[in-house]
N, C-alpha and C positions, 0 to 999 in steps of 0.2 A: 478361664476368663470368658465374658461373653463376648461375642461378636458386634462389638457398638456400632463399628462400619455397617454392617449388614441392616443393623436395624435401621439404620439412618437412611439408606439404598429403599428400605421397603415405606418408608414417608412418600405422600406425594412430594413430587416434585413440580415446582410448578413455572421453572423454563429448566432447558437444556445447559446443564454447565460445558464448558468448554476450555479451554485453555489453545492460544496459535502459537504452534510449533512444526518445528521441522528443521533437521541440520544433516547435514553430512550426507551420505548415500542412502539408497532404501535400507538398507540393511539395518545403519544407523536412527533411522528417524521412526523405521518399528520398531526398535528395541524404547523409544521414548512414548510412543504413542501406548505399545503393551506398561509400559510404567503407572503413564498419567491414567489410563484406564482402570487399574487396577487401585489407582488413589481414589476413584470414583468420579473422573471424568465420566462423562455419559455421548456425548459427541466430537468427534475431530473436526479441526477445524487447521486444514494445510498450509505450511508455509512453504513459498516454492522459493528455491534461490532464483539469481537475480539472473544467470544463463538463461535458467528454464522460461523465466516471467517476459525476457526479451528476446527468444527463439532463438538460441543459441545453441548447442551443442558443447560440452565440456573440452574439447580442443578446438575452440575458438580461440582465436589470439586475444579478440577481446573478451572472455572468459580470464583472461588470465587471474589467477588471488581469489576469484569470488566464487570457484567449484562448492557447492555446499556450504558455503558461508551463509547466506540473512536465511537460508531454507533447506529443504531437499533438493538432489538433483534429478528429475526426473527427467527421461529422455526418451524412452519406448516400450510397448506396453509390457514387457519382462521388470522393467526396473518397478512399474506399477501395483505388478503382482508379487512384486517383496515387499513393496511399502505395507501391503495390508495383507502379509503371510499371519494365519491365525488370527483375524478380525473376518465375522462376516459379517459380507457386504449388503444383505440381505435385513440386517438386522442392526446395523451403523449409521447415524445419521455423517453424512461428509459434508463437510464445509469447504469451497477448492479456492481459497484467494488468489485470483488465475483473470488476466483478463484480457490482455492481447491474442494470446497463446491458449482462450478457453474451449476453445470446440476440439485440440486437436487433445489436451491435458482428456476432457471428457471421455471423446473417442475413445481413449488410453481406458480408461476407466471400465467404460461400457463389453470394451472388447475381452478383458479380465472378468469382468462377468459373465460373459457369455462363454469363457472356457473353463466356470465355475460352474455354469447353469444355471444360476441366476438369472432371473427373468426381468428384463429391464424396468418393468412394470413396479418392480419392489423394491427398488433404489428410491433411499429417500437423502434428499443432500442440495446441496445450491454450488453452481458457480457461481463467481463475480459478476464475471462479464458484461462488467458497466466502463464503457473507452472514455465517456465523455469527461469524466474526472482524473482519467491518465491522463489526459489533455493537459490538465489543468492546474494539477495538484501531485500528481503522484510519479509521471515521467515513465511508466515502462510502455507507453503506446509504441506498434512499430509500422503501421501500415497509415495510410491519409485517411482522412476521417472517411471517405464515401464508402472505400473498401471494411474499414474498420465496421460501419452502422451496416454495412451488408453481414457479414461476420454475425456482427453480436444479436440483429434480427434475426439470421437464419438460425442461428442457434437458438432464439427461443421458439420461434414457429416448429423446429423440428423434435426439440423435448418437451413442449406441450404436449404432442400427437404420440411422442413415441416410449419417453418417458414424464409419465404424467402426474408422478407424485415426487419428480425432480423440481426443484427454481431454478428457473434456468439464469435470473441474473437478480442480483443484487444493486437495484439503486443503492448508490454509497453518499450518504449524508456527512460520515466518518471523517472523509477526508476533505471535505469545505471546509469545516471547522478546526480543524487542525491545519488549514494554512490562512484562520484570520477569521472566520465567517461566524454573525453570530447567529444566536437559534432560531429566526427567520430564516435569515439567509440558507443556512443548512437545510432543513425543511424545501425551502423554494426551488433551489439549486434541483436538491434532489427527485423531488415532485416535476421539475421542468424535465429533466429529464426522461423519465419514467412516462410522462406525457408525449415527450418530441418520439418513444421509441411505437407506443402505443398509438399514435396519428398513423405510423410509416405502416405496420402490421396489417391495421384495421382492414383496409381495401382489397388485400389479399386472403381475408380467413371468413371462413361464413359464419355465421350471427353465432353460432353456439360454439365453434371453433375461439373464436373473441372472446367472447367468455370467459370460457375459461383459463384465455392465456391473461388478462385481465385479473383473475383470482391466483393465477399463478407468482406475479411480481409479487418478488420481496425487496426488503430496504436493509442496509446496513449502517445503523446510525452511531453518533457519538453521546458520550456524556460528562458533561464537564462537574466544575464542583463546583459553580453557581445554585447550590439548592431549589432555591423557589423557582429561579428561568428556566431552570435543567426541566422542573419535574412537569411547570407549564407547557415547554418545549414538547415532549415526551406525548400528555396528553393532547397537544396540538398534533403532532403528528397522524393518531390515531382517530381524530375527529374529522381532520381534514379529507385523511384518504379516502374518508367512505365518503365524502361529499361531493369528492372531485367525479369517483368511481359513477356514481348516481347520475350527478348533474353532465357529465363529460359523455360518457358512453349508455345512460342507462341501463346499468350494472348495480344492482341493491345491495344491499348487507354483507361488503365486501368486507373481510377480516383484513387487516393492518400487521402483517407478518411481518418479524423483522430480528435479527442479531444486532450484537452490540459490542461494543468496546470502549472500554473510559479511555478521556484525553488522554493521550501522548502529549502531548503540547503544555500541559500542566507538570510535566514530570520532571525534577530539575537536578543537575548534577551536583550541583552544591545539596547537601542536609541530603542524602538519597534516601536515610529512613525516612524522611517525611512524606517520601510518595506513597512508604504502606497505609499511612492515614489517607493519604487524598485518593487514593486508588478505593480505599473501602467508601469514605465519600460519595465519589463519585459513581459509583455501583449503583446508588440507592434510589437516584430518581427514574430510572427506569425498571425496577421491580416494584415500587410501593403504592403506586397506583394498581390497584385488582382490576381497573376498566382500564389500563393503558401500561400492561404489563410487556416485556420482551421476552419472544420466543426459545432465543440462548444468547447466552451471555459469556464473555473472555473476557479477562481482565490481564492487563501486562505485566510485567517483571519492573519488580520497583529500582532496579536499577538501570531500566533500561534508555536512559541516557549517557550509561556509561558503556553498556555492552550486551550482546545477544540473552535472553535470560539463560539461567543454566538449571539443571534440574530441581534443585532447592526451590529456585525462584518462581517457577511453574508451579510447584506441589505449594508452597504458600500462595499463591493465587487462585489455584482450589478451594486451599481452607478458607480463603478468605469467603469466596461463592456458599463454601458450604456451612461457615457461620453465619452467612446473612439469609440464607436457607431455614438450617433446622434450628436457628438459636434462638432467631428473634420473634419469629413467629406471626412476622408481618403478612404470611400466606393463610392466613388465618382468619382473617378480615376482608370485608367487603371493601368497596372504593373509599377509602376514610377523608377523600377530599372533595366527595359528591358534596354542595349547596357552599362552599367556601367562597365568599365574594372575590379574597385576593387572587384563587386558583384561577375562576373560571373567567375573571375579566381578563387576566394576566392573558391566560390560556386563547381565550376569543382575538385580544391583539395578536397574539404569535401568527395565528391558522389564516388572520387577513390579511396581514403584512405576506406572507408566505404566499397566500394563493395569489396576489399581484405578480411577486417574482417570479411561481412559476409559469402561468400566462404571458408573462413577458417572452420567457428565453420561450417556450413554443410558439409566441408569433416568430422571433428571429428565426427561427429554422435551426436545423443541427451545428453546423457551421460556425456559425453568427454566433450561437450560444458559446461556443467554444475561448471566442476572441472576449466577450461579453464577461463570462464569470471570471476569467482568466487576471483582467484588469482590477476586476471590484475584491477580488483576492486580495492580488497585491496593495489593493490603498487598504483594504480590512485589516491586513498582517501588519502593515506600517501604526494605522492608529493605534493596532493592539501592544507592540511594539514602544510606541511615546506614551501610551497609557501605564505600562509597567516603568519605565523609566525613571515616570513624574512621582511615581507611587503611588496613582489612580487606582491601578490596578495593583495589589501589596502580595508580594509571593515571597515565603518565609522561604530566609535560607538568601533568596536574591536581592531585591534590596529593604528589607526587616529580619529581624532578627540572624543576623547573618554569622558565619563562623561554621566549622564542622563538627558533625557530633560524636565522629570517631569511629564509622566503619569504614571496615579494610577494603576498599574498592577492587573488583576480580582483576585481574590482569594473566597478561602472554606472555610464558619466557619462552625462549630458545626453544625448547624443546615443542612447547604447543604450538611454533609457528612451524618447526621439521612436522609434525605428525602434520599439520594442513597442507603443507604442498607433498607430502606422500598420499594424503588424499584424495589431491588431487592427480597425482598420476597416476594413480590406478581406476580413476574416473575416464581420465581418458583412453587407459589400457583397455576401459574394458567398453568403450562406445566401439573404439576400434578392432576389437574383433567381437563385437552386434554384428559392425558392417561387414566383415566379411564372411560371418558364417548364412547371413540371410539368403533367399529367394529374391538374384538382383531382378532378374524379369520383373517379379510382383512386385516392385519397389518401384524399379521403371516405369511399369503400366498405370499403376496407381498415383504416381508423382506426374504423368502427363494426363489424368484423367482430371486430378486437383486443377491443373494449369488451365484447362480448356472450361472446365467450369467459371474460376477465374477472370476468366475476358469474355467470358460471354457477355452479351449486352442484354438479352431476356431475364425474365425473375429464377432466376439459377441460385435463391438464395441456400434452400433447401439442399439443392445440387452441392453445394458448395459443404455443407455437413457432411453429407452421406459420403463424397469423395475422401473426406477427412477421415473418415471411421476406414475404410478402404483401405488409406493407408494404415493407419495404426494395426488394421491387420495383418498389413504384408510385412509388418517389420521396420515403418519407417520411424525417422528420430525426430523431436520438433524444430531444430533444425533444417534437417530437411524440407518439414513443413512449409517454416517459416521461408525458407530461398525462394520455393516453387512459387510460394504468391509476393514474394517481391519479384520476380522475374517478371510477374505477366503484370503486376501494378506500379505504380510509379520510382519503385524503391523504397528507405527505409524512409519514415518521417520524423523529421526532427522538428517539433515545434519550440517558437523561440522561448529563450529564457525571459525577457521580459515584454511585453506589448506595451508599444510605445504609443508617447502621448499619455501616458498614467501619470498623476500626479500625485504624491502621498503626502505633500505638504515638507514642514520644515525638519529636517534630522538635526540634531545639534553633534555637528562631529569637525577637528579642528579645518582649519583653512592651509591648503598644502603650499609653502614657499614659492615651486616651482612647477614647472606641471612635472608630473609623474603617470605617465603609462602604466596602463595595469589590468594584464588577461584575467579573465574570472571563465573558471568554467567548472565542471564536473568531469572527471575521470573513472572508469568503471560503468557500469553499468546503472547503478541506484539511480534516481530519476528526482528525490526531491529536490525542489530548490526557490525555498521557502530561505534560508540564510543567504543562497548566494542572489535573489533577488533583493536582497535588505543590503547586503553589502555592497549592491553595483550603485544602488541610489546613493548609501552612503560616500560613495568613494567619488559620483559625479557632484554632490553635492560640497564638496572638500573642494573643488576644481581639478579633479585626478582628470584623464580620458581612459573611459575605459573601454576595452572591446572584449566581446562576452563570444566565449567563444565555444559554447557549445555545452551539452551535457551526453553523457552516453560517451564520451571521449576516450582514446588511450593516450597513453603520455606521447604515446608519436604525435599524434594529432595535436596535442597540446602544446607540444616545444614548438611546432612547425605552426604555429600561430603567434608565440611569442618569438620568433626569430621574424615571420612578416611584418609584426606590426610592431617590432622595435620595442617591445616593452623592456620595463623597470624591473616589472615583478607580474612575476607568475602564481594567482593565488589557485590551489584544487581543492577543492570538497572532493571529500568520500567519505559515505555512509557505512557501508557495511561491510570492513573488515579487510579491505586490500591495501589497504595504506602503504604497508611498508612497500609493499613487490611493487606499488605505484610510485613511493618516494622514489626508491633504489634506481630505478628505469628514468625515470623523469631525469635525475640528477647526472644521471651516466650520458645521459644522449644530449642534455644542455653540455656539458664536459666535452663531448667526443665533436662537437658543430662549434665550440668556441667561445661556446657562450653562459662560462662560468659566473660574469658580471651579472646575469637576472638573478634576481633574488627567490629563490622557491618559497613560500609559504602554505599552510592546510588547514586545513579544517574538518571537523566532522567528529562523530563519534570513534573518539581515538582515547583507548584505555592510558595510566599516567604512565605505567612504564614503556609503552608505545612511543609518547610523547617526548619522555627522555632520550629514547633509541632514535626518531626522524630529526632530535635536533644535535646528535652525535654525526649520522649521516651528513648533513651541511644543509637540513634545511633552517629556512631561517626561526621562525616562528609558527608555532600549532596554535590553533585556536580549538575550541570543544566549546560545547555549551556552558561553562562553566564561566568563560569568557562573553557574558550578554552585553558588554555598554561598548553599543558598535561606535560612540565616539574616540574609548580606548585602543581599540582593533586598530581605527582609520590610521591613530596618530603614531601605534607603533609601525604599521605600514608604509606612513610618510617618513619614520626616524630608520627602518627600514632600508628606504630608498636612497633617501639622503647618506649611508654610509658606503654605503655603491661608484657615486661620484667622486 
């Protein structure tokens, strides 16, 4: 038989297919990436677990459930050099979604290539390392923003000069939009950004040094399945950059590079086949323009509102790239939307509504911007929210044409929850003798060399990379990273769950009898909080009092909130995949202080037979996406409380 794959391999291709993955330890997330490669993946693109993403260490107490869960667990630059045992580096583009934690993950990277021989000069790949959207949207920032915009500058001023065919950061558009933002907004957000980082840079690099860090920013955008907004969005994006680039810095014929990912946010747990339609959808306004094409492209797991994707689900996310690739033929073709009246006005409003926003958030300053998109999120989320409600917005499966179409949703038994915490102890078996077989002097030396960088008050931005790769050579973990500049900066930062003073307008959810106390927080490390913003409004809007108490939480921290403030009910979000080791803990420690009477309830991406398991445990009620009409939520919450009394 002939080799079809191959012939398909020797087609132009004309972006980077991709697929974001990564689970379990290096060992495990090579054995996926050698898979998807050989499906005919062309680029990796990492998922880090949620340890790594918030400088953690795998025997962290708050690691606990999430060792290798939403990622890999990478720690130091050995576990680095398994991730990509038999890939070279040389010849790989790497995608590192890493953004708190990105200069030390790099280090990691760098320092592997260099006991390959690999010349830094021929690494081609992008971190993230965009904060200003952890801020705001996504939750794994850990340092305050001044330390944080020092970080993510120094890190690009130092892989422009040093590796120069690296991105050193990805403006992320991705994530506006996925917590409410529409294709202005996205665009603007992201462009303010990208601007506020490019103002900070400027005065430090000389005129050709700019430059090129200038041609180096990349963008990481979203694509919904609005067709026409999507594809105007798209070609906005790519019209704007080079205008800003011109008009802002006097920088010409700057290319508009950028990755992509279809909504998440359109992905729904009810009808989950119907995401492989909207996911192929959604693909297509960002390839079918030939003037306003994406560099590479991932598409998600169409059931990934229920659960991490698993191999199947990956390899059809491929095919799907690679039927819109070699099938259709749309690379074939010139711009087929050049001189279209509805394109190009559609398109002209996106790029001017956009360039206002992102002028705005760069007069605010870094900061300002932070509290600024933070709020216009939340009212975004909200109308998008009463928009699907009303049926404004009609999402099949939620409220049209509703009912299931009969796939067996993946799920955990017994046994795949023992193989994750064997997992995870030999994750930490095996951090713990890292540490004691290393070079403690060089671990020492290098972790006070980081610290003094750190508080210096001079442009030590630089300083502050090259200490990092230092360590990564002596053997250090990112944990350790992460302590050494909490120690000399203000500690960890937690930005609030919602900024007050937003108003979203009216929820219709029921009126509660009596007042009802009610903790809202996050447990675990995951950082969205995109639902538990929607639910705090809902539940103040009921007349609940709610006190919000935090995300990045462990259930310690959690019950010792709901024992201060005398609550009702205790609700936790958790995203990815610690649920039960979170119920279990939770439930033992409200038991062992006395205070059986709170009500536990959850939320989040929790598979059905999960679901049946935490409400055998004693909690009260699971919510999933599958549960959208937060009027229902409020009033089982208030029927809830009411059986408490």
């Amino acid at each position: 038989m002939p080799d079809r794959g191959k012939k398909a391999r020797e087609l132009r291709e004309p972006w980077i297919i991709r697929t974001y993955a990564g689970f379990g330890d290096a060992r495990q997330a090579n054995e996926r990436f050698l898979a998807n490669l050989k499906q005919g993946q062309r680029g990796l693109s990492i998922a880090f677990d949620l340890p790594t993403q918030n400088g953690y260490d795998p025997d962290a107490p708050v690691a606990r459930g999430e060792v290798g869960e939403a990622g890999v667990s990478i720690c130091h630059w050995n576990d680095m050099e398994r991730l990509f045992e038999g890939i070279p580096l040389q010849s790989i583009n790497t995608s590192m979604t890493i953004n708190a934690t990105a200069p030390f993950i790099l280090a990691l990277y760098l320092v592997v290539a260099e006991k390959h021989g690999v010349p830094w000069t021929e690494l081609r790949g992008t971190t993230q390392n965009d904060l200003l959207k952890e801020f705001v949207a996504r939750g794994t920032s850990i340092f305050h923003p001044e330390l944080s915009f020092r970080l993510s500058t120094g890190l690009i001023r130092f892989t422009v000069e040093r590796v120069p065919n690296w991105n050193p950061i990805n403006c992320c558009g991705y994530h506006y939009m996925e917590s409410g933002a529409g294709p202005a907004e996205e665009i603007g957000y992201a462009f303010g950004n990208a601007l506020l980082i490019l103002d900070a840079i400027r005065p430090k690099l000389d005129p050709a040094a700019f430059e090129q860090t200038v041609r180096r920013i990349s963008f990481f955008i979203n694509s919904g399945i609005e067709l026409v907004p999507e594809i105007c969005k798209i070609r906005a994006y790519f019209k704007l950059w080079r205008e800003l680039c011109s008009s802002e810095y006097g920088v010409d014929n700057v290319a508009f590079r950028a990755g992509c990912q279809v909504r998440s946010l359109t992905l729904t747990e009810p009808q989950p086949e119907v995401n492989i339609i909207r996911i192929a959808y959604e693909a297509l306004p960002v390839v079918i323009s030939a003037d306003a094409r994406v560099n590479a492209l991932q598409l998600p797991g169409f059931r990934e509102a229920l659960a991490i994707p698993d191999q199947s689900e990956q390899t059809l996310s491929l095919r799907t790239q690679q039927v819109l690739m070699h099938e259709t033929g749309l690379a074939a073709y010139g711009d087929i939307f050049e001189g279209s009246k509805v394109i190009e006005q559609l398109t002209a409003e996106t790029a001017a509504r956009a360039r206002e926003i992102a002028i705005r958030l760069r007069a605010a300053g870094y900061s300002r911007a932070i509290s600024i998109v933070s709020g216009e999120l939340t009212r975004q989320l909200a109308e998008r929210y009463r928009k699907v409600e009303s049926g404004e917005i009609v999402q099949i499966g939620v409220n049209a044409f509703t009912g299931e179409i009969g796939l067996t949703p993946p799920s955990k038994d017994n046994a795949d929850h023992a193989a994750d915490a064997l997992k995870e102890k030999e994750r930490i078996e095996s951090i713990i003798k890292w540490r004691a077989a290393r070079d403690q002097t060089a671990v020492a030396k290098a972790r006070e060399a980081l610290e003094r960088a750190a508080a210096s008050n001079n442009d030590s931005d630089r300083r502050l990379v090259e200490a990092t790769i230092e360590l990564a050579r002596a053997g250090g973990t990112v944990g350790e990273w992460t302590d050494s500049l909490v120690r000399v900066s203000r500690g960890r930062y937690t930005p609030p769950i919602l900024e007050t003073g937003v108003s979203v307008g009216t929820l219709k959810v029921p009126v509660a009898p009596r007042k009802i106390r009610i903790a809202l927080g996050k447990a675990g490390l995951d950082g969205h909080i995109n639902a538990i913003k929607l639910l705090a409004h809902a539940c103040m809007q009921a007349g609940m009092e709610v006190v919000l108490a935090g995300f990045k939480q462990t259930p310690e921290q959690m019950v010792a909130t709901a024992l201060e403030e005398d609550v009702d009910v205790l609700a936790i979000s958790s995203l990815a995949g610690a649920h039960m080791s979170i119920a279990r803990e939770t439930l033992a420690l409200l038991k062992n202080r006395g205070a059986s009477d709170v009500s536990l309830v959850m939320g989040g991406i929790i598979p059905q037979a999960d679901r049946k398991a935490l409400l055998e445990l004693g909690v009260k009620a699971v919510f999933t996406p599958k549960d959208s009409d937060l009027g229902e939520i409020v009033g089982r919450i208030i029927a809830i409380a009411g059986r408490q009394k």
